[in-house]
C-alpha positions in Angstrom: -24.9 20.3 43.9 -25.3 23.9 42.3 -24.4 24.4 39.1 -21.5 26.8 39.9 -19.8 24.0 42.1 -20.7 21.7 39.2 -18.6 23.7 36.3 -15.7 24.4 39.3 -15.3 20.6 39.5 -15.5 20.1 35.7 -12.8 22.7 35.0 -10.6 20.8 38.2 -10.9 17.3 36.8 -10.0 19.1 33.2 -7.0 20.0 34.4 -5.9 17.2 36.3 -6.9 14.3 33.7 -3.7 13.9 31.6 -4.7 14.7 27.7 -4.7 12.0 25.3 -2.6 11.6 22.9 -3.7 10.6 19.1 -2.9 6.9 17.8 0.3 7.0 15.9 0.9 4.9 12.7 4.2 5.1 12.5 6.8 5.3 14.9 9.3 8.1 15.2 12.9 7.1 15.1 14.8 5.6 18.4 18.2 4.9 19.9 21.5 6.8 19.4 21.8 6.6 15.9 19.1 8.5 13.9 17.1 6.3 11.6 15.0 8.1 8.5 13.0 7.1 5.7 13.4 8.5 2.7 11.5 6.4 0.1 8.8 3.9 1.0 6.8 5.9 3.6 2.6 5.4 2.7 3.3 3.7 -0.3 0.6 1.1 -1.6 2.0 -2.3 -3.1 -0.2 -3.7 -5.8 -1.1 -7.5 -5.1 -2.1 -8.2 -8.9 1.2 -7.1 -10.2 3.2 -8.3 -7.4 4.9 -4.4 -7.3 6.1 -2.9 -4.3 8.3 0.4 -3.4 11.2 -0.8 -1.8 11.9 1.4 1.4 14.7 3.5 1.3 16.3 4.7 5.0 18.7 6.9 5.6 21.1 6.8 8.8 23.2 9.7 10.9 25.1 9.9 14.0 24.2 12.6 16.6 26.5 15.0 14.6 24.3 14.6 12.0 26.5 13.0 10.1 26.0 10.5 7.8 26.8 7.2 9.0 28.7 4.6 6.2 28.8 0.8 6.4 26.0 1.0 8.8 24.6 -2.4 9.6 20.3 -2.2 8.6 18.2 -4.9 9.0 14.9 -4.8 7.2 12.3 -6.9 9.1 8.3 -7.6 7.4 5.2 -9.2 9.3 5.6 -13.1 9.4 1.7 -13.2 8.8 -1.3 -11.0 7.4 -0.7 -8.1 4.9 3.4 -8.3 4.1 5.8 -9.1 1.5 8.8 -10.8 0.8 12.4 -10.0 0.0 13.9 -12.4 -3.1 10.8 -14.6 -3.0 10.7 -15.8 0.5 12.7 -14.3 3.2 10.9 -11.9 5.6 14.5 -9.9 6.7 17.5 -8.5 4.1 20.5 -6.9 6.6 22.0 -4.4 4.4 25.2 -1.9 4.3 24.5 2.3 3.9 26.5 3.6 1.8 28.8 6.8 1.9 25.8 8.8 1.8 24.3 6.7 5.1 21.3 5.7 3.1 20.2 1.7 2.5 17.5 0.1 0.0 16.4 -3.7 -0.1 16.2 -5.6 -2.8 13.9 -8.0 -4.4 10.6 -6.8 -2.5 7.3 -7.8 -3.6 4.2 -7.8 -1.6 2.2 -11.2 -0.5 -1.4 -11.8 -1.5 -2.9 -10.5 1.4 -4.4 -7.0 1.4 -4.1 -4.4 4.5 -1.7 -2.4 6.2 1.2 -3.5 7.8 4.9 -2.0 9.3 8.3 -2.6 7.9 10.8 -2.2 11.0 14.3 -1.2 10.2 16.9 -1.4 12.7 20.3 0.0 12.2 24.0 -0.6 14.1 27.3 0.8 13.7 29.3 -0.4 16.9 27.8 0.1 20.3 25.1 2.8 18.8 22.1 1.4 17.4 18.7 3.5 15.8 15.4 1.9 14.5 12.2 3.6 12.6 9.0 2.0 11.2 8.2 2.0 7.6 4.6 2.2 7.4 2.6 0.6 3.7 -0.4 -1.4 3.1 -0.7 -3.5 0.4 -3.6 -2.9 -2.3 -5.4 -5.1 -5.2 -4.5 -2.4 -7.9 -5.2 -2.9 -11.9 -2.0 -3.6 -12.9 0.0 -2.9 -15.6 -1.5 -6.1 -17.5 -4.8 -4.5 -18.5 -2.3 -1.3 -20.3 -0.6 -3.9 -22.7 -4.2 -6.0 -23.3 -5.6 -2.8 -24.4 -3.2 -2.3 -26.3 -3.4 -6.1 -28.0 -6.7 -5.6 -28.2 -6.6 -2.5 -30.6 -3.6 -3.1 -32.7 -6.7 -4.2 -34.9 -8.4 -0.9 -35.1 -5.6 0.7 -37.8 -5.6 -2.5 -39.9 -9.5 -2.1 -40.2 -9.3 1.3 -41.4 -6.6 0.0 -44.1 -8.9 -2.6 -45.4 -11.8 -0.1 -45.2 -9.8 2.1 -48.0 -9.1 -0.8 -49.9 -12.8 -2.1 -50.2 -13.8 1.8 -51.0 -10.7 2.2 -53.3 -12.1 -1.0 -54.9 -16.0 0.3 -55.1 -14.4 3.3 -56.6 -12.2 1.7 -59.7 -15.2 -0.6 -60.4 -17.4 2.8 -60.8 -14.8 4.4 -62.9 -13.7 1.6 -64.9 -16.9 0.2 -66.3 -16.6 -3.3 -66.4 -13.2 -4.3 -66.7 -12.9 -7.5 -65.2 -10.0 -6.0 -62.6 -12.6 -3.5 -61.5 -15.7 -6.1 -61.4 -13.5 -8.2 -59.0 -12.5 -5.7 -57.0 -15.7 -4.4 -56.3 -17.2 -8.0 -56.0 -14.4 -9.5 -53.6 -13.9 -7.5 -50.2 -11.7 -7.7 -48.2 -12.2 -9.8 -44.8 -10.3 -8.1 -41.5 -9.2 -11.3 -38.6 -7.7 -10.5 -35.9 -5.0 -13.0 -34.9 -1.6 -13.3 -34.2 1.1 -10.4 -35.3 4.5 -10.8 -35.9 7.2 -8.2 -36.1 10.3 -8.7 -37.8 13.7 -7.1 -37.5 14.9 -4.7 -40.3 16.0 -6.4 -43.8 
C-alpha cells in the first residue's frame, strides 16, 4: 500500500469511528422534573471527625419554576466509601420547600475512605427528576487536634507569670539586703505543673 492510500484510509476510518466521549463522574439531571445540586457537590467528609456536608438539591418544573412539597429521596452506597443519615439509615425522603430546594439531616460519613455517589430522586405527581451528588470521604485532622493545642498551651501564659514572680523575687532579695521576706523569696521559687484548670462563673 502507498503511503498516499495509507493516510486516505486513516483520514476515512477518522471520520467514520464515532468519538469518544470522556468518563463522567457525575450524572447530569433526568426525567421531567429538573433536579439540581446546590450544596454538597465535591465535598470531602472527614472520617476522624465523623463531619460531612449534607447535600442540598434544588427542584423546578419545565417552567422553571420552583417546585414545593416535592417528594426527594436521598439514597447512599449500601457498602464501601458512604455514610449514614441519623446513625444508620442509608435513605432520608424529604419535602422542598417553597423555594423547591431539600437538605438531609443527620449525615455523617462511615469509616471507609473513597469516593462514592449520593442519588437523589425527586416526585411531585406523575413527573419525576433525579441527579447524582458526587463526594468521597477523607481521613482529615479533625477539629480535635485545634482544641488539644490549645490544652496543651494554656500552660505557656502561666509560665511566664511564675517567671516574673521568681525574677520579681531575685530582685527584692537584691534590693532589700537580707530581710528575711526578701531571703525567702529569693530562696523559694516557684514550681509551674501543669494539670487540670477550672473556670468558674462570675462572683
Amino acid at each position: 500500500m502507498s503511503f498516499s492510500r495509507f493516510i486516505c484510509s486513516a483520514l476515512a476510518f477518522a471520520l467514520i469511528a464515532p468519538a469518544q466521549q470522556p468518563n463522567k463522574l457525575v450524572d447530569t439531571s433526568k426525567g421531567t422534573l429538573k433536579v439540581s445540586v446546590i450544596e454538597g457537590e465535591g465535598a470531602k467528609n472527614n472520617i476522624r471527625s465523623r463531619t460531612a456536608t449534607a447535600p442540598v438539591v434544588e427542584v423546578k418544573d419545565a417552567s422553571d419554576k420552583p417546585v414545593n412539597g416535592a417528594e426527594v429521596v436521598f439514597q447512599l452506597p449500601m457498602v464501601g466509601p458512604s455514610g449514614s443519615f441519623n446513625g444508620w439509615l442509608k435513605t432520608q425522603t424529604v419535602r422542598t420547600d417553597q423555594n423547591g430546594r431539600a437538605t438531609v439531616t443527620g449525615y455523617a460519613p462511615n469509616d471507609e475512605a473513597g469516593r462514592f455517589n449520593i442519588k437523589v430522586t425527586a416526585t411531585s405527581g406523575s413527573e419525576n427528576g433525579s441527579v447524582i451528588v458526587a463526594q468521597a470521604n477523607i481521613v482529615g485532622t479533625g477539629s480535635s487536634g485545634t482544641a488539644d493545642a490549645k490544652k496543651r498551651g494554656w500552660w505557656k501564659p502561666v509560665a511566664i507569670i511564675g517567671g516574673a514572680a521568681i525574677a520579681g523575687g531575685i530582685i527584692a532579695a537584691s534590693v532589700g539586703g537580707d530581710s528575711p521576706a526578701a531571703v525567702a523569696a529569693a530562696s523559694n521559687p516557684v514550681t509551674i505543673t501543669p494539670g487540670a484548670v477550672t473556670v468558674g462563673g462570675p462572683r
